[in-house]
N, C-alpha and C positions, 0 to 999 in steps of 0.2 A: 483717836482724835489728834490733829495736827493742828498748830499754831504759833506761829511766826516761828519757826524751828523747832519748836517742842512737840513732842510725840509722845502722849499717854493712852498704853494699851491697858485695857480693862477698866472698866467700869465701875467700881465700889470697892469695898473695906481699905485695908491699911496700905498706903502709896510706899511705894519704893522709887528710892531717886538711882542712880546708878551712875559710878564717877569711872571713866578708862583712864588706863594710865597714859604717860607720856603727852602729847599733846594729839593722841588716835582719837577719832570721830568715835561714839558711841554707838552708831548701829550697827551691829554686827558685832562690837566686841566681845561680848559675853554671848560665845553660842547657848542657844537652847535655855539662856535665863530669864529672857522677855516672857518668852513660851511657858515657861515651865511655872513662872508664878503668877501667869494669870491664870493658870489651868488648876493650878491646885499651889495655895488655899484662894487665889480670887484676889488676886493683889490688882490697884492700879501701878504700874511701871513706866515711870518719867524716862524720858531717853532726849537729853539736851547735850548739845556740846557747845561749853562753857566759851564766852571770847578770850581769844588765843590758842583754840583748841580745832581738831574736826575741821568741821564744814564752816564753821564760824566765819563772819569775815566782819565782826567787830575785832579788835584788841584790847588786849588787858593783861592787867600786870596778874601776876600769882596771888600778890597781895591783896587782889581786889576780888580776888572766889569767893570769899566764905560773902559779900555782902550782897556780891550777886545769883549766888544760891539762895542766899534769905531771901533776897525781891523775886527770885523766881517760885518760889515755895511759899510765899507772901501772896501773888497775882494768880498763882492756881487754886489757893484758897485750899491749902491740902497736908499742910501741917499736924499734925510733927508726921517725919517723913523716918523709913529705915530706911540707913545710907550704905552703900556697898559700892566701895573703893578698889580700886588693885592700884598697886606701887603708887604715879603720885597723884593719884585720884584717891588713894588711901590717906594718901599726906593731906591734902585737898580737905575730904571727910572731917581730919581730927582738928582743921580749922575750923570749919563751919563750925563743928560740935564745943568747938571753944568760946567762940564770938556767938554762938546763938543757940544755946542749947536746950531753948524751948521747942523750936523748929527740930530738935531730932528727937526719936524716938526709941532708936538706936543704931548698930554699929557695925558689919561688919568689913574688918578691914583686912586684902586680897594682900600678904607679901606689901605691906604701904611703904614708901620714901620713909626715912628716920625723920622727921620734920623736928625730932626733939635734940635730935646729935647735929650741933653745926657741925663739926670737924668733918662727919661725912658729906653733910650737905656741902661744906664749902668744898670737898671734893668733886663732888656730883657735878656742882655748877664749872668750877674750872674746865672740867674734861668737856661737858657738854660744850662750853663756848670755845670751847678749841676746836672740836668737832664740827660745831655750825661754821665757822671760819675757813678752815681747812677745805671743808665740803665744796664752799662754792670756789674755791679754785677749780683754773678752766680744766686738767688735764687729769685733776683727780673725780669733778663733780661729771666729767663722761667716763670713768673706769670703778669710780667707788659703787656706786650703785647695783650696778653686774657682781662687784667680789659681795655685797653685802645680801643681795636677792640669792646669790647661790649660797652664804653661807648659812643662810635662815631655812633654804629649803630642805639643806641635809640635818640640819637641828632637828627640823620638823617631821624627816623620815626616821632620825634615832628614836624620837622617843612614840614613833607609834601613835601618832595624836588620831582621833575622832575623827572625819570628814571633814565637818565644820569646824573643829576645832582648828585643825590641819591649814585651812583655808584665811583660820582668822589670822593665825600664827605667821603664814606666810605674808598678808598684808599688812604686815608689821615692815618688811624691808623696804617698804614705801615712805617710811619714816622720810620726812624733811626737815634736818636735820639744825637747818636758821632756826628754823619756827619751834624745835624742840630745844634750841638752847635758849629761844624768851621767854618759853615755858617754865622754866625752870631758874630764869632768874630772879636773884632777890631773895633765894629761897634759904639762905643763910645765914640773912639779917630777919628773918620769921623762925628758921629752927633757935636762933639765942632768945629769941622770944616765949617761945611752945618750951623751950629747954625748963625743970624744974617747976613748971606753971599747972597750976590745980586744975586737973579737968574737970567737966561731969560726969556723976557716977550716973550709966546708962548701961542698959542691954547691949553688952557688945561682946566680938568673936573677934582677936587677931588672927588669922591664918597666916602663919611662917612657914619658908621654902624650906625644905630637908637639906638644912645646913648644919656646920658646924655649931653647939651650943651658945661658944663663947665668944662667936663673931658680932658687931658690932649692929649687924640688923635684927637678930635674934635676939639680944639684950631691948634694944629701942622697942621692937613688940611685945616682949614682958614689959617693958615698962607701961607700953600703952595699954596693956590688957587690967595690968593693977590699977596704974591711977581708972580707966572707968569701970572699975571692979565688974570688968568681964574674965574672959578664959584665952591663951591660947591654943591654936590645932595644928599640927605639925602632920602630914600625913607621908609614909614613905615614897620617897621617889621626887617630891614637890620642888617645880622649877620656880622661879620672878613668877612664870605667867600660871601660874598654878591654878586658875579658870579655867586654861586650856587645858592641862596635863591631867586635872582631878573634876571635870565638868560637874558629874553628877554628883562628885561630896560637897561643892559648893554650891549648888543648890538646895543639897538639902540643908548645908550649915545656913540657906539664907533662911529657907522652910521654918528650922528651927527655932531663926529667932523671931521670926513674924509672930509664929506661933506665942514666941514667951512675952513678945512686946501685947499680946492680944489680952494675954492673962493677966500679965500686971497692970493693964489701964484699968 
């Protein structure tokens, strides 16, 4: 079912909303997840990309996601939703689940932005608006694009990705790079917000990149997995885009918690 840009595949039990990171359009980002969880256990799977995001060609600040996730999980009449995030569709996630945590049902969050560490966030955001600015310069915005599509594609042949995966991965260097630094503004007057702030305890999975322990993204996913007394999953090898790299463990970690949000209602 399509409607005014929303797309819900499958027909009955428990809805899954699905956040991509950056400001990437949702179809296509999660190879083989639409599929794989209408086909078993029977999920309905929300596929919207939020304004400011995708295909969108409304705007909006960062700020304003978690309320127009509510009104869109509000008007599908399909609440509480399991939410599955990557980086800041993860961030994205753990605000909705802050401001509205009747509407969630639970959590899993892909490698998310620290939405709780401003120091990084106010990193993030610096580099990205230098990034979007620099970009549209005339001499780098006709040569950046070529060094950034060849360096994603040799990324994508190191680690060996899946077809689709391969594919998704590679349409990432299409990133535009304005639109990804309005994305993400703002986003460090909300992480001193989210910083210290009591979440709800829900059915949730953090999936962290096979990183250092005592890096600052890795610390921000334990925290987020304590405060909504879920678990983190680390699996080896696991890049940011760890949907790509670990396809089918993130499906079944989403399998899993469907499964546990089914038990506990």
């Amino acid at each position: 079912m399509e409607n005014g840009g929303v797309r819900v595949h499958g027909e009955s039990r428990q809805p899954v909303l699905l956040l991509p990171g950056g400001a990437e359009s949702c179809e296509g980002f999660f190879p083989g997840l639409v599929e794989g969880l209408v086909a078993d256990p029977g999920c309905r799977v929300i596929v919207h990309d939020r304004p400011g995001t995708g295909t969108s060609t409304d705007d909006s600040a960062l700020a304003d996601a978690a309320s127009h996730l509510s009104a869109l999980i509000e008007s599908l009449d399909c609440g509480p939703v399991v939410v599955v995030g990557q980086s800041l569709g993860g961030a994205v996630a753990v605000l909705l689940a802050r401001a509205h945590p009747e509407q969630v049902a639970g959590l899993v969050l892909l490698d998310p932005t620290p939405i709780d560490d401003p120091r990084t966030c106010a990193g993030l955001e610096r580099a990205m608006g230098v990034l979007g600015k620099v970009s549209t310069v005339p001499l780098v915005r006709k040569v950046f694009p070529r060094v950034v599509h060849t360096a994603v594609v040799r990324a994508a042949r190191r680690q060996e990705l899946r077809p689709d995966c391969e594919a998704a991965f590679v349409r990432t260097a299409d990133a535009d790079f304005p639109v990804l630094a309005r994305a993400v503004r703002g986003i460090t007057a909300l992480a001193k917000e989210v910083q210290g702030a009591e979440l709800p305890r829900l059915p949730a999975v953090v999936v962290t990149a096979d990183r250092k322990p005592d890096s600052a993204m890795r610390r921000s996913h334990e925290r987020f997995a304590a405060a909504f007394g879920g678990r983190v999953e680390c699996w080896p090898g696991a890049t940011h885009s760890v949907h790509l790299d670990h396809p089918d463990e993130t499906l079944a970690t989403v399998r899993e918690l469907v499964s546990q949000v089914g038990r506990e209602a």
